[in-house]
Backbone as CSV, one residue per row, in Angstrom:
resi,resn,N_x,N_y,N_z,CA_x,CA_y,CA_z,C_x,C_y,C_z
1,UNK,-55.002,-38.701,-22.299,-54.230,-39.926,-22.043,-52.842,-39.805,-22.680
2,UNK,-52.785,-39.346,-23.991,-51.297,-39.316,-24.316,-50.188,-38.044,-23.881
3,UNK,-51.445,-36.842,-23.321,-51.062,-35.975,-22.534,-49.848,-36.478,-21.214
4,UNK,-50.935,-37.374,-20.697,-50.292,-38.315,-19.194,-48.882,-38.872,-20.230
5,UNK,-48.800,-39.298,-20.544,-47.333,-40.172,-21.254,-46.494,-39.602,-21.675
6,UNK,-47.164,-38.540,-22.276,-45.968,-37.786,-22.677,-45.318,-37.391,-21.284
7,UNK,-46.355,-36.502,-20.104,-45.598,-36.035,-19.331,-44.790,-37.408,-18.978
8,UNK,-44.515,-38.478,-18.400,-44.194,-39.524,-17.752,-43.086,-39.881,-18.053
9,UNK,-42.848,-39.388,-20.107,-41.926,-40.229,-20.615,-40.422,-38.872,-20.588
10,UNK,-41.052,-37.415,-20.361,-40.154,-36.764,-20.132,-39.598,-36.386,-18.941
11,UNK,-40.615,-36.784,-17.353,-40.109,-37.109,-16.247,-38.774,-38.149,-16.466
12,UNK,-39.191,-39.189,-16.737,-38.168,-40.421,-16.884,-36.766,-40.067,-17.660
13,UNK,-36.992,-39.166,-18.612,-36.015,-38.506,-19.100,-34.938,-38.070,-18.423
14,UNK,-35.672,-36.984,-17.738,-34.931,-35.904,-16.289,-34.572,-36.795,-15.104
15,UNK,-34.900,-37.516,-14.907,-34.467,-38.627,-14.347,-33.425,-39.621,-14.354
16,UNK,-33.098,-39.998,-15.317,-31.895,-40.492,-16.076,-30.705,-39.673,-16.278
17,UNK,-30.974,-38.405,-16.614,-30.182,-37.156,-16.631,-29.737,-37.164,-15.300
18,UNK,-30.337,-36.919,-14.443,-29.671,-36.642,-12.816,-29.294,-38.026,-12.545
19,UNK,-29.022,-39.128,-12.678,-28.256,-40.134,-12.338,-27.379,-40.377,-13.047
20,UNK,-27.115,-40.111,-13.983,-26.475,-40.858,-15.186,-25.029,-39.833,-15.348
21,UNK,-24.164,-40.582,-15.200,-22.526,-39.762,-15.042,-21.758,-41.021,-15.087
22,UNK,-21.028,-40.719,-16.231,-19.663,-41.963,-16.255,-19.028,-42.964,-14.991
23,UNK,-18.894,-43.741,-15.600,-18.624,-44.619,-14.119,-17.263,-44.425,-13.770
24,UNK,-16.659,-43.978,-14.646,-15.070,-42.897,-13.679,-15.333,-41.776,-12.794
25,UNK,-16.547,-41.007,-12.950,-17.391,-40.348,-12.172,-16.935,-40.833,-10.697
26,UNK,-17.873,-41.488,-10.367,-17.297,-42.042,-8.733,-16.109,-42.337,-8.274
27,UNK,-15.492,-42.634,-9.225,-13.879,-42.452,-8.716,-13.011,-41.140,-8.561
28,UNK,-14.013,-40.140,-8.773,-12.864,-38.958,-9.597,-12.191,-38.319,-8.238
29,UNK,-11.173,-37.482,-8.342,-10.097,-37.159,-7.464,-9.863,-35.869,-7.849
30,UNK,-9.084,-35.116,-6.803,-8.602,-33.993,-6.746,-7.976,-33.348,-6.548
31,UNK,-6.574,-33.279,-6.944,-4.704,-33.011,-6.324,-5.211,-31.879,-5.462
32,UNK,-4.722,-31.466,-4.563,-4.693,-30.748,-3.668,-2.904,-30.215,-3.105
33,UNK,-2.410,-28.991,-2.900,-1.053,-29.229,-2.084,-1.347,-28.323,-1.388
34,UNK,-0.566,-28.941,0.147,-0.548,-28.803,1.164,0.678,-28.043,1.100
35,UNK,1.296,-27.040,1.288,2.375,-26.557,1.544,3.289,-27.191,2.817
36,UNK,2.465,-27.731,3.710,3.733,-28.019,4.669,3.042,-29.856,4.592
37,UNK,2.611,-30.440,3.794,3.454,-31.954,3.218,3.333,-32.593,1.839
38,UNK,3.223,-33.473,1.546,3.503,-33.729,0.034,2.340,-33.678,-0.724
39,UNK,2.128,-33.558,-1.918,1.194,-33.628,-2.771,0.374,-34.851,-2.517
40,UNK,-0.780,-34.801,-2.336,-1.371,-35.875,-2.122,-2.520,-36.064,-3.058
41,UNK,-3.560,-37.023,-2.772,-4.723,-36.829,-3.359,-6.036,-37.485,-2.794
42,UNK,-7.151,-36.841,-3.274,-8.151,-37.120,-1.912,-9.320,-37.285,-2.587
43,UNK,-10.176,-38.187,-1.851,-11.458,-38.541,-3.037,-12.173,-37.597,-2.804
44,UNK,-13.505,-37.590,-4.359,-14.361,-35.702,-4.431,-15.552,-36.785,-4.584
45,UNK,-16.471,-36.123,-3.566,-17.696,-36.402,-3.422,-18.446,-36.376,-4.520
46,UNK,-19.166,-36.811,-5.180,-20.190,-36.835,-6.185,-21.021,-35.795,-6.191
47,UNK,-21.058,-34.811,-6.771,-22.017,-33.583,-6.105,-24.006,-33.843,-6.676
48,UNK,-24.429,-33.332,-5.901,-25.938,-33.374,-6.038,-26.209,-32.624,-7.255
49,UNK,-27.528,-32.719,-8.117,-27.926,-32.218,-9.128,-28.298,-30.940,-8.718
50,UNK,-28.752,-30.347,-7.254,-29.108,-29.204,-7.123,-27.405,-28.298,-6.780
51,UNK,-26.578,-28.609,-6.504,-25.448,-28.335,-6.640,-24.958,-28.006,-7.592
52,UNK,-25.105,-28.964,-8.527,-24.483,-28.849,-10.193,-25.180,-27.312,-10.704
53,UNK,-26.592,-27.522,-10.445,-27.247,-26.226,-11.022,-26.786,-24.780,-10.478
54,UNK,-26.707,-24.755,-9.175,-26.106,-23.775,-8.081,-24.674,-23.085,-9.099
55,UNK,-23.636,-24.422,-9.013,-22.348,-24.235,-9.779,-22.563,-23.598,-11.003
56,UNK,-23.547,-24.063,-11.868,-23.717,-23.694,-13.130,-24.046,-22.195,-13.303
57,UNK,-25.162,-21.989,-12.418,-25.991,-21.012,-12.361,-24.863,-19.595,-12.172
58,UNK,-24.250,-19.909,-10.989,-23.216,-19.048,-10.389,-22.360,-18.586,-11.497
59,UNK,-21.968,-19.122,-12.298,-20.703,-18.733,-13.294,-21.879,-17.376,-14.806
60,UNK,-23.066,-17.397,-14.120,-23.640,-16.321,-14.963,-23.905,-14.899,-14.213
61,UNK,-23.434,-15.144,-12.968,-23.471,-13.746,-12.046,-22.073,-13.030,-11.989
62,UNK,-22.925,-11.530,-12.318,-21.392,-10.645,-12.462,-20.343,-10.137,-11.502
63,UNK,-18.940,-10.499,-12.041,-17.913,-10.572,-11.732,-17.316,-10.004,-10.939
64,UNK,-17.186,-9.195,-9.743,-16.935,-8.289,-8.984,-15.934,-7.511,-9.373
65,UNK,-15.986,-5.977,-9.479,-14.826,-5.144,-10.153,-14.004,-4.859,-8.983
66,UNK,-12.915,-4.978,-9.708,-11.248,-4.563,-9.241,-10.739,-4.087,-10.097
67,UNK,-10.544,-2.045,-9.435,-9.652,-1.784,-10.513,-8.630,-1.652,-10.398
68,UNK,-7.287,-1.637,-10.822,-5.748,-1.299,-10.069,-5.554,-0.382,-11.090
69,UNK,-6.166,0.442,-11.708,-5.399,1.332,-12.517,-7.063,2.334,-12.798
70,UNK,-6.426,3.522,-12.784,-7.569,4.613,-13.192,-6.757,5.302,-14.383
71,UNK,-7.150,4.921,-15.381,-7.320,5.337,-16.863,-7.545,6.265,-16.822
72,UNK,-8.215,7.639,-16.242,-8.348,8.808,-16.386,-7.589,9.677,-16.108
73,UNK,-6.681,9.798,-14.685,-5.916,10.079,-14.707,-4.214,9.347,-14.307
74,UNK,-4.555,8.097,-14.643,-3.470,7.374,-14.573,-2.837,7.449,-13.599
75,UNK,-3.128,7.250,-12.554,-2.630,6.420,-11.148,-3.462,5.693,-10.736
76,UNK,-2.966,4.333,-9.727,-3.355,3.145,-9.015,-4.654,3.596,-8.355
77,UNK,-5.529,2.528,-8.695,-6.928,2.885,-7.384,-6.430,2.164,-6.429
78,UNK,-6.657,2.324,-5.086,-6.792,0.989,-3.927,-7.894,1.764,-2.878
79,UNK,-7.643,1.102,-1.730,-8.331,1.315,-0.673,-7.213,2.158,0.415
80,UNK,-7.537,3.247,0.770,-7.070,4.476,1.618,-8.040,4.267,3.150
81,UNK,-7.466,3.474,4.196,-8.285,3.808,5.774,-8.583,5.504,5.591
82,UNK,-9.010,5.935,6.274,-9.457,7.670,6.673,-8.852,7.619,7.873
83,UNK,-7.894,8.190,8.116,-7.174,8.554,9.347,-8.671,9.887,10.362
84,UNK,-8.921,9.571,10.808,-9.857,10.489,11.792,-9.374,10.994,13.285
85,UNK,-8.244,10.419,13.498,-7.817,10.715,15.162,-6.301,11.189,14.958
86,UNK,-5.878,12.056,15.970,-4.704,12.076,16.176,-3.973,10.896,16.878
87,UNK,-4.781,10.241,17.568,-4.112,8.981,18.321,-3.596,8.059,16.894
88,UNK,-4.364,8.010,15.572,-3.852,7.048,14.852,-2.435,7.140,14.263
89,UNK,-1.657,5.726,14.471,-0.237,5.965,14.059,0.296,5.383,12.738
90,UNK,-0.909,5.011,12.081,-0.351,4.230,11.037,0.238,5.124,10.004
91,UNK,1.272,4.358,9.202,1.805,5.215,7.760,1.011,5.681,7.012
92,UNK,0.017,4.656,6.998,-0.850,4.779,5.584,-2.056,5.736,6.072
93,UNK,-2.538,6.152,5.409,-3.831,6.871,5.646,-3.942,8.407,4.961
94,UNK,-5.041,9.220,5.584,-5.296,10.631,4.903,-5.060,11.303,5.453
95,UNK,-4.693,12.729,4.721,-4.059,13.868,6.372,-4.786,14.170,7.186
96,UNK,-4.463,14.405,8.346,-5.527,15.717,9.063,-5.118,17.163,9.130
97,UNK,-3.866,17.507,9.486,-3.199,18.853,9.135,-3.822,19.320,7.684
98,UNK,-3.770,20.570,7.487,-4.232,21.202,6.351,-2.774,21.783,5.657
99,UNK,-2.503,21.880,4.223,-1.138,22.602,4.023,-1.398,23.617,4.181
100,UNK,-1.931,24.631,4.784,-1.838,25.751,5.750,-0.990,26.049,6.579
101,UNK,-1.360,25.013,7.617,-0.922,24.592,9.044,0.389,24.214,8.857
102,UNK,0.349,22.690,7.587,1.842,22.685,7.577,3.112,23.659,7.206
103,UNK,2.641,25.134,6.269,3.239,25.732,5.985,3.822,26.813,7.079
104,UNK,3.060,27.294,7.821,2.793,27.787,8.924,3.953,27.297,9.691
105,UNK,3.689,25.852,10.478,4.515,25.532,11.231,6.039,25.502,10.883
106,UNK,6.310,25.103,9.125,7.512,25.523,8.928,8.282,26.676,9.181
107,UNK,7.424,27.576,8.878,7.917,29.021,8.802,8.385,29.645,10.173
108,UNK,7.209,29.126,11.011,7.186,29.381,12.508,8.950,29.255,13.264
109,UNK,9.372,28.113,12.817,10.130,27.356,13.274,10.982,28.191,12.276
110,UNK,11.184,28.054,10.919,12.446,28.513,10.251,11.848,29.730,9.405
111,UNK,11.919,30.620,9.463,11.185,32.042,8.913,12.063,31.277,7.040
112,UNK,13.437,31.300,6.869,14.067,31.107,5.659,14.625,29.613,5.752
113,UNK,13.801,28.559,5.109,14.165,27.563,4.792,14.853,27.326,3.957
114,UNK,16.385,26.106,3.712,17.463,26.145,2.623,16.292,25.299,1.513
115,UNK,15.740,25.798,0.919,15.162,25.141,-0.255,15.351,25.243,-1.814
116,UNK,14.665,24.636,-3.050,15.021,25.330,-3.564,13.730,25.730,-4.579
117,UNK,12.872,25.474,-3.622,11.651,25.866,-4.101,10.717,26.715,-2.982
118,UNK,9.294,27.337,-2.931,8.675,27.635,-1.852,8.236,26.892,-0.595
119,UNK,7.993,27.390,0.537,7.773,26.671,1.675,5.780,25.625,0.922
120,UNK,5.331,26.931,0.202,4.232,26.434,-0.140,4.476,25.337,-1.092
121,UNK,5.530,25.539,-2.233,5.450,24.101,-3.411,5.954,22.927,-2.125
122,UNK,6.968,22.860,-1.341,7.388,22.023,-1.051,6.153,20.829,-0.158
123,UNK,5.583,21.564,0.514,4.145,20.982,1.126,3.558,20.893,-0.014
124,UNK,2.982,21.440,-1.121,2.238,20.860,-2.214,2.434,19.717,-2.381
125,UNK,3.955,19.426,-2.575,4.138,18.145,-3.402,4.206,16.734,-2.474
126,UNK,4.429,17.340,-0.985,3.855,16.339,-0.214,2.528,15.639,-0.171
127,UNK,1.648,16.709,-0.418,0.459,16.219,-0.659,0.327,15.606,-1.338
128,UNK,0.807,15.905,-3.135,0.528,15.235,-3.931,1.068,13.673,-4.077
129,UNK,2.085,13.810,-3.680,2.773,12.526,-4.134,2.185,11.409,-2.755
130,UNK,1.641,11.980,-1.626,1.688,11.202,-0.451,0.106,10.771,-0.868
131,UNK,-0.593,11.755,-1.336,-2.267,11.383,-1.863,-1.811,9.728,-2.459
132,UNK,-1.242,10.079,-3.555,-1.105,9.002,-4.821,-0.647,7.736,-4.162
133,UNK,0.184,7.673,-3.387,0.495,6.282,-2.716,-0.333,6.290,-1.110
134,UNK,-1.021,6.538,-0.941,-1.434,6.296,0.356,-0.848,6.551,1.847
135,UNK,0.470,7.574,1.226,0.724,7.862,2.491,0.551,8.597,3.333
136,UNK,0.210,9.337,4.666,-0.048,10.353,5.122,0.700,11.358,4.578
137,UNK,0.636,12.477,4.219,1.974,13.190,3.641,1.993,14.571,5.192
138,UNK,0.814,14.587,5.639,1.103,15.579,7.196,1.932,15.037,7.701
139,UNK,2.590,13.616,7.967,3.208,13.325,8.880,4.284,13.047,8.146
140,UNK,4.820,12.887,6.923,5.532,12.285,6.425,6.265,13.526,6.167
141,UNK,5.871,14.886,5.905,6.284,16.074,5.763,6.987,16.611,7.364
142,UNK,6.210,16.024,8.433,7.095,15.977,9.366,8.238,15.568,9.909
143,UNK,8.443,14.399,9.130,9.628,13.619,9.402,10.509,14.171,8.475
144,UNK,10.332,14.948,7.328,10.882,15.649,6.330,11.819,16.834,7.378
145,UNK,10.951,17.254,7.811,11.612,18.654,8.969,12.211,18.300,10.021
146,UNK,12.033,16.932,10.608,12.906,16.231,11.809,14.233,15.877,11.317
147,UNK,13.926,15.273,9.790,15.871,14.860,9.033,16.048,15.788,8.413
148,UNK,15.661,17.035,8.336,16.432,18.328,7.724,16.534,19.492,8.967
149,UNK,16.335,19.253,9.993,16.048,20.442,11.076,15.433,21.407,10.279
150,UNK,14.164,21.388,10.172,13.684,22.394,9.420,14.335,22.861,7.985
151,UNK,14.375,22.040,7.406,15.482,22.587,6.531,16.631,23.680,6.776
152,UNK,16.917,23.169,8.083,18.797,24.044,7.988,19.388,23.178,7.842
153,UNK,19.399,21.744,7.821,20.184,20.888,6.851,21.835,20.990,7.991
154,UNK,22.599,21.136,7.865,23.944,21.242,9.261,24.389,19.692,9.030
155,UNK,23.999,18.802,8.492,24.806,17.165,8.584,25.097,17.076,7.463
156,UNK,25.463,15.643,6.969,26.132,15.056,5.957,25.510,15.578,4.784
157,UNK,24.150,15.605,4.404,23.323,16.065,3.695,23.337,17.508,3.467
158,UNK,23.292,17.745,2.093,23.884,19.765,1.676,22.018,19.857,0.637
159,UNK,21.644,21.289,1.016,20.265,21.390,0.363,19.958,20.809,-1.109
160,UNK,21.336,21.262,-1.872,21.428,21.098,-3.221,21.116,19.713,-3.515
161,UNK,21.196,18.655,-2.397,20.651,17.251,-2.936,19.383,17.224,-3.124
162,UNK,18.312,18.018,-2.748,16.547,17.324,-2.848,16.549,16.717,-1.647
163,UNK,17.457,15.670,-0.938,17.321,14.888,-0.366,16.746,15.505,0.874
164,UNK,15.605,15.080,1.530,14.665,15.408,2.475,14.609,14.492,3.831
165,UNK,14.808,13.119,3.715,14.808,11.805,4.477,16.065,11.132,4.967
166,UNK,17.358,12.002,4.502,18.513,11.012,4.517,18.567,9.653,3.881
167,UNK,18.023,9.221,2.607,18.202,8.568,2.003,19.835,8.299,1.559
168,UNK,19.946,6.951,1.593,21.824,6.769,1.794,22.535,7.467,2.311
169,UNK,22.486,7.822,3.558,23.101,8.408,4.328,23.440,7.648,5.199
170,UNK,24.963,7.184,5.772,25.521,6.475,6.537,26.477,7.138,7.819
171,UNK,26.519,8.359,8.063,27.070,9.046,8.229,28.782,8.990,8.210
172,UNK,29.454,9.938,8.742,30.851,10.188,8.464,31.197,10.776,6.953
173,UNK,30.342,11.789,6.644,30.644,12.666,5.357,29.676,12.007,4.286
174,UNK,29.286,10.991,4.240,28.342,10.226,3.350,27.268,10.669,2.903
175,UNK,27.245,11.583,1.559,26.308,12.279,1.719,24.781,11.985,1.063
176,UNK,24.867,10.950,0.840,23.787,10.295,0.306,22.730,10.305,-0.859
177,UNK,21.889,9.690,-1.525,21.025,10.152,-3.025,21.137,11.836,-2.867
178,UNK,21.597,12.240,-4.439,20.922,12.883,-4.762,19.309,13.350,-5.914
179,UNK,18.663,14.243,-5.676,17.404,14.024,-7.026,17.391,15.355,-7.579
180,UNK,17.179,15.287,-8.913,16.985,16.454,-9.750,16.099,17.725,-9.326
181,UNK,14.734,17.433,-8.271,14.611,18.459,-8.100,13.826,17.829,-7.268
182,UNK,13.037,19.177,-6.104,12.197,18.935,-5.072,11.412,17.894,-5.408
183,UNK,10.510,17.805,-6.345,9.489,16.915,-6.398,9.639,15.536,-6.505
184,UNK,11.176,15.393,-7.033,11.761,13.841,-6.957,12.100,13.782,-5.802
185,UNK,12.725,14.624,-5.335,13.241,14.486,-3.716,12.117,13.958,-3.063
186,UNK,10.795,14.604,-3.261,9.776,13.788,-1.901,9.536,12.565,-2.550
187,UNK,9.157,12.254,-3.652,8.646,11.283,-4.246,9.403,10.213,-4.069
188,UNK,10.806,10.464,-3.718,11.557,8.994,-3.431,10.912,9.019,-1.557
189,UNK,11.162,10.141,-1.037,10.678,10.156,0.557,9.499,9.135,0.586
190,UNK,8.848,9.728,0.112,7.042,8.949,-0.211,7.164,7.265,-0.698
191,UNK,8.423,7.040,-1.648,8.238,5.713,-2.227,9.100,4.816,-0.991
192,UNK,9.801,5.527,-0.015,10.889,5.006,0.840,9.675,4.621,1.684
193,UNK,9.033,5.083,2.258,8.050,5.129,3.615,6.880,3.749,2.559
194,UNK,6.684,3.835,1.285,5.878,2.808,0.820,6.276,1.348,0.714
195,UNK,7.765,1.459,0.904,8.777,0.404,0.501,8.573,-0.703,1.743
196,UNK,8.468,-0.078,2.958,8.225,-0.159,4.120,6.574,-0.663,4.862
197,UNK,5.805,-0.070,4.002,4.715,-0.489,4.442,3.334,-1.713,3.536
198,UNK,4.000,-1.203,2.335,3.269,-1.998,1.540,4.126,-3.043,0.361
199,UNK,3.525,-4.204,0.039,4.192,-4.775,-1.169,3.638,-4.505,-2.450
200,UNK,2.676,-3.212,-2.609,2.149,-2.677,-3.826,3.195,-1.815,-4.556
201,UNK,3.291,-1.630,-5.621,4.040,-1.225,-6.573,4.015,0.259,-6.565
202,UNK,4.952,1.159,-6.409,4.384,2.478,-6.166,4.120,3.104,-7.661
203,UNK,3.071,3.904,-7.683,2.370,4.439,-8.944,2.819,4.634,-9.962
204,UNK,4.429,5.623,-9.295,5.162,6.063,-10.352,6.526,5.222,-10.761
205,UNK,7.120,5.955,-11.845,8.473,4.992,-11.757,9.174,5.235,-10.342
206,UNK,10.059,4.272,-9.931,10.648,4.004,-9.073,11.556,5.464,-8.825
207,UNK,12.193,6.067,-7.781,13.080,7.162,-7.765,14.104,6.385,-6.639
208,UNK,13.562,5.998,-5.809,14.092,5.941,-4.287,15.154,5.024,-4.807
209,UNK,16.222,4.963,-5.012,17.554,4.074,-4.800,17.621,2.910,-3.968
210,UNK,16.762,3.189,-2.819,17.102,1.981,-1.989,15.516,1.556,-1.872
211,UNK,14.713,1.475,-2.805,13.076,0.975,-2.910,13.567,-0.113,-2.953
212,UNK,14.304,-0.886,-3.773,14.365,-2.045,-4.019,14.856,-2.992,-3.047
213,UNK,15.913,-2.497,-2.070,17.115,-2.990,-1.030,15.583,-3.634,-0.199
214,UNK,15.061,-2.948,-0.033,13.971,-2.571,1.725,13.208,-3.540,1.069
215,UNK,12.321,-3.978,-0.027,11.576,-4.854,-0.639,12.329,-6.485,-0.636
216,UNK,13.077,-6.507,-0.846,13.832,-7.968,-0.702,14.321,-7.782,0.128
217,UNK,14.604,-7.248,1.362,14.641,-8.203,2.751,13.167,-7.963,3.285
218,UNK,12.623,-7.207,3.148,11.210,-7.673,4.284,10.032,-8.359,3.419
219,UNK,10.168,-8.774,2.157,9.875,-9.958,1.262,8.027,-9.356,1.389
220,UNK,7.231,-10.733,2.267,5.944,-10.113,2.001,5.754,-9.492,3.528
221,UNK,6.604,-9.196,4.310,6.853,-8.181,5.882,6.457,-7.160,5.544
222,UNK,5.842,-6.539,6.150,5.596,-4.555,6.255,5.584,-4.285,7.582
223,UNK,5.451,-3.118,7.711,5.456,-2.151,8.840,4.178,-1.396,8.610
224,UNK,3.672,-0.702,9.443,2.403,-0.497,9.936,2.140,1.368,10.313
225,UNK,3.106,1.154,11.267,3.001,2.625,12.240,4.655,3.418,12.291
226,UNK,4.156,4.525,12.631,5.247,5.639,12.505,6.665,5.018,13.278
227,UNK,6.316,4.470,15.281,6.935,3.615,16.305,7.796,2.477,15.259
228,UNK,7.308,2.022,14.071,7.652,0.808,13.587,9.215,1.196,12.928
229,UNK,9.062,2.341,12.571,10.823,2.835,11.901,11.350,3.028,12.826
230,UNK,11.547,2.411,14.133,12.814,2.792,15.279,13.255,1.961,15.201
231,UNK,14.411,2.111,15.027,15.785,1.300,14.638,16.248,0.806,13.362
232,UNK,15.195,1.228,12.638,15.031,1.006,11.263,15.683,2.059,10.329
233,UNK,14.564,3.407,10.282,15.193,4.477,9.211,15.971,4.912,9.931
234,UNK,16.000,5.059,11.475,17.174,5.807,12.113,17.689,4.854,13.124
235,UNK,19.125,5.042,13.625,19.721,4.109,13.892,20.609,4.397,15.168
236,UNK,20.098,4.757,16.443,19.392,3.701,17.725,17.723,4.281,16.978
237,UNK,17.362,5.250,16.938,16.280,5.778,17.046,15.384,5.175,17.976
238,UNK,15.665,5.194,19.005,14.780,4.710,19.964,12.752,5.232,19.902
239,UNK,13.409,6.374,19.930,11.644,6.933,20.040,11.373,7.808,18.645
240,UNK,12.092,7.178,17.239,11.802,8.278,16.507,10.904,8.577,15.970
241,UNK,9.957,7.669,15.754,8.764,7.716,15.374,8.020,8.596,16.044
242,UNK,8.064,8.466,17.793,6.990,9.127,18.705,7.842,10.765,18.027
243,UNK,8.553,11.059,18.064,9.206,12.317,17.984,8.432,12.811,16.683
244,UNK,8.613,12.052,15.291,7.631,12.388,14.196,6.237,12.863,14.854
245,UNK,5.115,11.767,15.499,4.560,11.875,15.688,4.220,13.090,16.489
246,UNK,4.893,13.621,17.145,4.894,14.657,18.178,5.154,15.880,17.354
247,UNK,5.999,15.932,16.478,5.899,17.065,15.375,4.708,17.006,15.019
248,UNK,4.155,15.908,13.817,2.872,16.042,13.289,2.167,16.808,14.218
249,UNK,1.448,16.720,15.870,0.796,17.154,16.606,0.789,18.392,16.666
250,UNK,2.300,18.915,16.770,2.455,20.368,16.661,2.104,21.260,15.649
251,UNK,1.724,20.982,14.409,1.515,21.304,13.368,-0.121,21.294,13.247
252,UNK,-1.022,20.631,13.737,-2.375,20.756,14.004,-3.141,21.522,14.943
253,UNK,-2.115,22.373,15.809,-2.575,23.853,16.404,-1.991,25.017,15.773
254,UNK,-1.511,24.780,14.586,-1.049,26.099,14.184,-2.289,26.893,13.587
């Protein structure tokens, strides 16, 4: 019998508990803004006790990891698509050319490139630097050989700059960035083409001179695909992208 009461008197308990909430409770509110009209405010439903528990419960389940930085070897983690087709045109992605192929096709084309490093470092460092930001570096190494004619270089641009992309180059003698050495030279190439496609921070310090210009006008805008720099990095460039693209291709039967 006092078994029964007790249970009864701690039902009644739990009971009181799930009703019982300040009487500002039912009034309570919840600013909300609307970006396209004014701050307003809107009444908040009273939530259910199996709700409350749900809410409660939830804030003890673990946190989903995001990392933006790999501590081991200190560059950015993100998410890299897998480029798998030649039909795909986007900037971003993984190579399919091998630096084999790409070395190959240089040579093919220019037996003595004006460099000032090997045909092999210079594709190395495409790789590397294009790995680290997500950019294709097969194709991006192509567009490298479309604004240098193979590295015979013949325009405004003289080898001794690094410069690979025509970075500040306006033409009429303008001869545009120079960088201390090959590997800065691509690495601004690589941060120019990132400037363009993403609003992520590129890994390393900044090189590219005009990273910053291309970021404040296309604000949170990007570009996507190779087609997307016509009229952009080159100027009618009507088809310059397809032309990149059409190099890259050539370089995957070598």
């Amino acid at each position: 019998m006092v078994s029964r009461a007790k249970k009864f008197l701690a039902a009644a308990i739990v009971g009181a508990f799930a009703i019982s909430m300040p009487a500002a409770a039912d009034a309570a509110i919840k600013r909300i803004h609307d970006p396209k009209v004014a701050t307003k405010t809107v009444e908040r439903k009273l939530p259910t006790l199996r709700e409350r528990v749900e809410e409660t419960m939830s804030k003890f389940k673990p946190a989903e990891e995001v990392q933006d930085f790999d501590a081991i070897d200190g560059t950015q983690s993100f998410f890299v698509p897998e480029t798998v087709s030649t039909s795909d045109t986007s900037i971003i992605g993984t190579p399919l050319a091998t630096q084999q192929q790409c070395v190959k096709y240089l040579l093919r084309n220019n037996p003595h490139p004006n460099l000032s490093v090997s045909a092999e470092e210079i594709v190395a460092y495409y790789y590397e630097e294009g790995r680290r930001e997500g950019i294709r570096p097969d194709v991006a190494f192509a567009q490298a050989l479309k604004e240098t004619g193979f590295f015979r270089y013949g325009g405004d641009v003289v080898p001794e700059q690094n410069n690979y992309c025509g970075l500040g180059t306006t033409g009429g003698g303008v001869r545009g960035a120079y960088f201390a050495t090959a590997q800065l030279g691509v690495r601004a190439h690589i941060q120019h083409l990132l400037s363009y496609t993403s609003t992520r921070q590129p890994s390393t310090p900044v090189v590219d001179p005009r990273y910053g210009l291309v970021r404040q006008t296309y604000g949170s805008r990007t570009l996507g695909t190779w087609q997307d720099l016509n009229g952009r990095w080159a100027v009618p460039g009507r088809y310059y992208g397809q032309e990149i693209l059409s190099m890259f291709r050539d370089i995957l039967i070598q």
